[in-house]
Backbone bond lengths (Angstrom), bond angles and torsions (degrees), N, CA, C in turn:
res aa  C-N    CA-C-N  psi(-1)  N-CA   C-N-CA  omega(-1)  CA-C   N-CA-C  phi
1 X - - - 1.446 - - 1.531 108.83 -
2 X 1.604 103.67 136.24 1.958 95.44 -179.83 1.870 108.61 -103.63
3 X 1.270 81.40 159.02 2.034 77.11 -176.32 1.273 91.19 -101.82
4 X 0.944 122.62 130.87 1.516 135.71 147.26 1.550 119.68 -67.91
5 X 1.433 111.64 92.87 1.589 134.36 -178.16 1.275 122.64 -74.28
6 X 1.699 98.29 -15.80 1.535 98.35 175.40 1.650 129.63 -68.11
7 X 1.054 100.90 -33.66 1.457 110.26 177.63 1.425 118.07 -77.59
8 X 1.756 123.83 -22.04 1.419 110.95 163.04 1.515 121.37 -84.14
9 X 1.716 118.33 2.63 1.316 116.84 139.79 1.267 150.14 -55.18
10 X 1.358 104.87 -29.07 1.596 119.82 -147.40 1.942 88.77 -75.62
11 X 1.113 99.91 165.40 1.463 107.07 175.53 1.392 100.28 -113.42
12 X 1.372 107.36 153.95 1.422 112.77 -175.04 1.650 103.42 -97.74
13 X 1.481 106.13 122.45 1.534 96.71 -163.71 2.001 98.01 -101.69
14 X 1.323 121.81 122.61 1.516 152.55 162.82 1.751 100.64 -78.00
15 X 1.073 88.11 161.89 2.007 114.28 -148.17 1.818 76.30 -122.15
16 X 1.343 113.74 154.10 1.592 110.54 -167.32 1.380 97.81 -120.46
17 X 1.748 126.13 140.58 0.964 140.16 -169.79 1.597 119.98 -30.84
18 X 1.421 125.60 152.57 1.295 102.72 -168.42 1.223 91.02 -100.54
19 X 1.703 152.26 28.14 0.799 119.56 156.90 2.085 107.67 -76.05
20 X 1.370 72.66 -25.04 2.027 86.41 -163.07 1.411 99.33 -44.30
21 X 1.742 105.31 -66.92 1.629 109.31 175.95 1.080 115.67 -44.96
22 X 1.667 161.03 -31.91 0.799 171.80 -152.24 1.767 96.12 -89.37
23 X 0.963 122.75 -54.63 1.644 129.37 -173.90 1.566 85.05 -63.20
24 X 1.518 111.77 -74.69 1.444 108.73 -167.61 1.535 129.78 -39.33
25 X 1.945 108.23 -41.27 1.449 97.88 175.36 1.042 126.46 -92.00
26 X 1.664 119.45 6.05 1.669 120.68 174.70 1.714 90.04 -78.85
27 X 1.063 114.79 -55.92 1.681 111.96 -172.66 1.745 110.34 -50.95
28 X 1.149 123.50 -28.85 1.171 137.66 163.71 1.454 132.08 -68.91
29 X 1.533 110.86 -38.93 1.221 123.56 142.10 1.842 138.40 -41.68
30 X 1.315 78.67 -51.94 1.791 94.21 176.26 1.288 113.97 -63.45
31 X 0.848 118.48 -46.39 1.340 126.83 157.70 1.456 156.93 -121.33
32 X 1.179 79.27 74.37 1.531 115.04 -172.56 1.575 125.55 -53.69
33 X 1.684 115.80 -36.84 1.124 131.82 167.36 1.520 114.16 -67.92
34 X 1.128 104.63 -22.99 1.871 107.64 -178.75 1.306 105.30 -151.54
35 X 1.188 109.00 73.49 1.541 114.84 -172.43 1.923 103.68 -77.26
36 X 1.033 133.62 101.18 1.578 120.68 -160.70 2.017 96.91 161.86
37 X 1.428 89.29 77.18 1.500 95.57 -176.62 1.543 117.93 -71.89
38 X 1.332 115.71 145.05 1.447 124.61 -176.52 1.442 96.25 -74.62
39 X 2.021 99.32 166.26 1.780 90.28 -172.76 1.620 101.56 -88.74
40 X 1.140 124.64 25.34 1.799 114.31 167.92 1.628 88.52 -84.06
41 X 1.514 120.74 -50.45 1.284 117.77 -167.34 1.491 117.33 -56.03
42 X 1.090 123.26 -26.20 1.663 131.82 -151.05 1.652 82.68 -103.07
43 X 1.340 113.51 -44.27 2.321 101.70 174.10 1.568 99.12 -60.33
44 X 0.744 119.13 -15.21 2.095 120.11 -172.96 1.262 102.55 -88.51
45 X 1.751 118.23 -38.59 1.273 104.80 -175.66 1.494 123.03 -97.18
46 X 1.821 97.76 -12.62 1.784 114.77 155.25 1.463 114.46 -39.75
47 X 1.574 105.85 -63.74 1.430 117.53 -169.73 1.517 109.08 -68.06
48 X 1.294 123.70 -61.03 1.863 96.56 169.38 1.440 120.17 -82.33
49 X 1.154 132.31 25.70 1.326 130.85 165.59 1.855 123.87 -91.22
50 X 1.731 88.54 -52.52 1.580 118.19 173.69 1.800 95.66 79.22
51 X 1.127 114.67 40.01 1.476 132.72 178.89 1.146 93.53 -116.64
52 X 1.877 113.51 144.67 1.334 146.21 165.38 1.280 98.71 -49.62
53 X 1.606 122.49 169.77 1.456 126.99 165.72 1.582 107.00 -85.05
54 X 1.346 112.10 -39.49 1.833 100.69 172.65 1.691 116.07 -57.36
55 X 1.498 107.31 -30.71 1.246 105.47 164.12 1.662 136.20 -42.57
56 X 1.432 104.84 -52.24 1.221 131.68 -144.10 1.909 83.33 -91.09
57 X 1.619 110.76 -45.29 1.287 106.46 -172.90 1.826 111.61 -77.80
58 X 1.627 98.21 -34.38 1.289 81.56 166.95 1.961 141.91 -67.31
59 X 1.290 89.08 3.96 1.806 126.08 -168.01 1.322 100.54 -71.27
60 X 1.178 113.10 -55.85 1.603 142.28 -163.69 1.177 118.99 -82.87
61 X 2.036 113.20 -39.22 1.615 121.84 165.20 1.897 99.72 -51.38
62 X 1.092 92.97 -52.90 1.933 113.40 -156.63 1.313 73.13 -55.18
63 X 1.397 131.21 -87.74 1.885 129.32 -126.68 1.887 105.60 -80.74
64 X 1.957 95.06 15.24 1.799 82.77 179.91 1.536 84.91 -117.86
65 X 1.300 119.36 -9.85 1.318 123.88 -177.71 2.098 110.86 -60.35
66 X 1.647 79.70 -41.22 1.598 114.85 -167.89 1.595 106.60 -67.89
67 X 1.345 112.62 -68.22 1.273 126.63 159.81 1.625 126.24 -9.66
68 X 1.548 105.86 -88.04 1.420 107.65 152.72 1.158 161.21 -37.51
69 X 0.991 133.73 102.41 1.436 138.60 -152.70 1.799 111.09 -74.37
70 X 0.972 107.63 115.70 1.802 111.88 -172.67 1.821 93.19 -59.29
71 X 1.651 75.42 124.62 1.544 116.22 -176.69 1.756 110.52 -72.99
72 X 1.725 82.58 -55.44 1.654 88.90 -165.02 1.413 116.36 -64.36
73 X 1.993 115.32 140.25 1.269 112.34 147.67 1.111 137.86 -90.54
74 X 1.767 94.89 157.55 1.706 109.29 -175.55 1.535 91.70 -98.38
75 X 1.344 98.39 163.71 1.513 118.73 162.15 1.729 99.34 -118.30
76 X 1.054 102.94 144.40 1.401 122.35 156.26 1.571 128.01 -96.62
């Protein structure tokens, strides 16, 4: 019989407080035209967030990902 090991790896991935998101999408809001914070900004949003910096950047990939409206066409 084989064990399947993959699944006692996986990390269980949690959704981040809504105050946290709340910091993140007003800062995201504000700047909307250049959403792509400098790294003084991202230690500002460390310190009231209490989020990692891969966090904070991966925050920002996701909510410009989100933002945008899919460009590409399909054919059917």
């Amino acid at each position: 019989m084989e064990v399947d090991r993959s699944r006692s790896t996986k990390r269980k991935r949690g959704n981040l407080p809504k105050h946290v998101t709340d910091v993140l999408r007003q800062w995201f809001e504000e700047h909307e035209s250049h959403p792509y914070p400098t790294e003084e900004e991202k230690q500002m949003l460390i310190h009231r967030t209490g989020l990692l910096m891969s966090q904070i950047s991966n925050w920002f990939i996701n909510a410009r990902r989100r933002r945008v409206p899919n460009t590409s066409c399909r054919r059917d």
